[in-house]
C-alpha positions in Angstrom: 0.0 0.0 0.0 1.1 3.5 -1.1 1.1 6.4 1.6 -0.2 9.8 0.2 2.2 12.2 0.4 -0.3 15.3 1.8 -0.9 12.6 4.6 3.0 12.6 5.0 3.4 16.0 4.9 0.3 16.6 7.7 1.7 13.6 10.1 5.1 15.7 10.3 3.9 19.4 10.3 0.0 18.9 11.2 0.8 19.4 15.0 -0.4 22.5 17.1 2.0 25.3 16.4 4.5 23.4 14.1 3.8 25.3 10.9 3.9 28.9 13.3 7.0 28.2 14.6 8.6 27.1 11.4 6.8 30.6 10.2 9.0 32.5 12.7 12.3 30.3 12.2 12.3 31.0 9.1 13.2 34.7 10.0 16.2 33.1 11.4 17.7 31.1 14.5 15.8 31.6 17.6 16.2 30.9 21.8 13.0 28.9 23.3 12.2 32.6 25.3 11.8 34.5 22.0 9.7 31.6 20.8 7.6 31.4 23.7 7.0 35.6 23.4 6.7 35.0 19.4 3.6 32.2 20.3 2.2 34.1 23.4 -0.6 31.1 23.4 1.1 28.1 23.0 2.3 26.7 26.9 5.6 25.9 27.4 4.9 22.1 28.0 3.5 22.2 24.0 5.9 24.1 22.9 8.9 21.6 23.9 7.0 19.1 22.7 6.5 20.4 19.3 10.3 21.8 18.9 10.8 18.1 19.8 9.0 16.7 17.5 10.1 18.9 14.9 13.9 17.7 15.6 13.1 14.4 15.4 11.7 14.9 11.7 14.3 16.7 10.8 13.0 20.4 10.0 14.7 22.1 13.1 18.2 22.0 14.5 18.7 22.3 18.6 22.3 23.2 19.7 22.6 23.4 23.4 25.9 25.8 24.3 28.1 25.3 27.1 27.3 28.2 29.5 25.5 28.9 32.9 22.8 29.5 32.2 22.5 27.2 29.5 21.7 29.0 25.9 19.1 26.5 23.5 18.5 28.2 20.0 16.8 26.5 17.4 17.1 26.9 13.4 15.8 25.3 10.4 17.7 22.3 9.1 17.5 22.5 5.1 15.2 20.2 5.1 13.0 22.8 7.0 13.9 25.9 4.8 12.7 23.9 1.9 8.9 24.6 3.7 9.4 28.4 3.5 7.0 29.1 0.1 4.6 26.3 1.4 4.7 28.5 4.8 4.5 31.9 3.2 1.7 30.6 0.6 -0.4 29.4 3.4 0.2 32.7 5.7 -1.2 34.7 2.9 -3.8 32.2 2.5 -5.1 33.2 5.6 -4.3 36.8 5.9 -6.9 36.6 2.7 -9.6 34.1 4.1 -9.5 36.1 7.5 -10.1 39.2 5.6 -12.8 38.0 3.9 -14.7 37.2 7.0 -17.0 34.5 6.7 -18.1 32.5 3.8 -21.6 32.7 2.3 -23.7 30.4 2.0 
């Protein structure tokens, strides 16, 4: 049996968050604080969990520096820069369908 790729593509990036923090990676390497401000919503628990996740597949990088206190930052792997028109596509996507207010029926 054959897997779709769209179902590949939502398994790895279809997780609360994901896609908005790949959003704001893509602006360039971050610290888990910035991140946190960036996604005022998300809690911290889901947030590690997601930036987890997202190291595991391979779209974000984690380097942990040898200080006190420890400094995290995460970036995009190239695997996870390859997503930036997907991302941009679907944030204008929804700057336009939240503009338009809701459908008619």
């Amino acid at each position: 049996m054959e897997v779709c790729p769209v179902e590949v593509a939502v398994s790895v990036l279809g997780g609360a968050w994901k896609l908005t923090l790949v959003k704001h990676l893509l602006e360039g390497t971050r610290r888990f604080g910035e991140l946190r401000r960036l996604v005022p919503l998300v809690n911290t628990k889901t947030l590690t969990r997601q930036l987890r996740e997202l190291e595991e597949d391979g779209i974000v990088s984690r380097t942990v520096y040898p200080e006190v206190p420890p400094r995290v930052e995460y970036s995009l792997t190239d695997v996870g820069r390859s997503l930036a028109p997907i991302v941009r596509s679907m944030d204008a996507w929804g700057a336009d369908f939240t503009a338009r207010g809701p459908a008619e029926v």
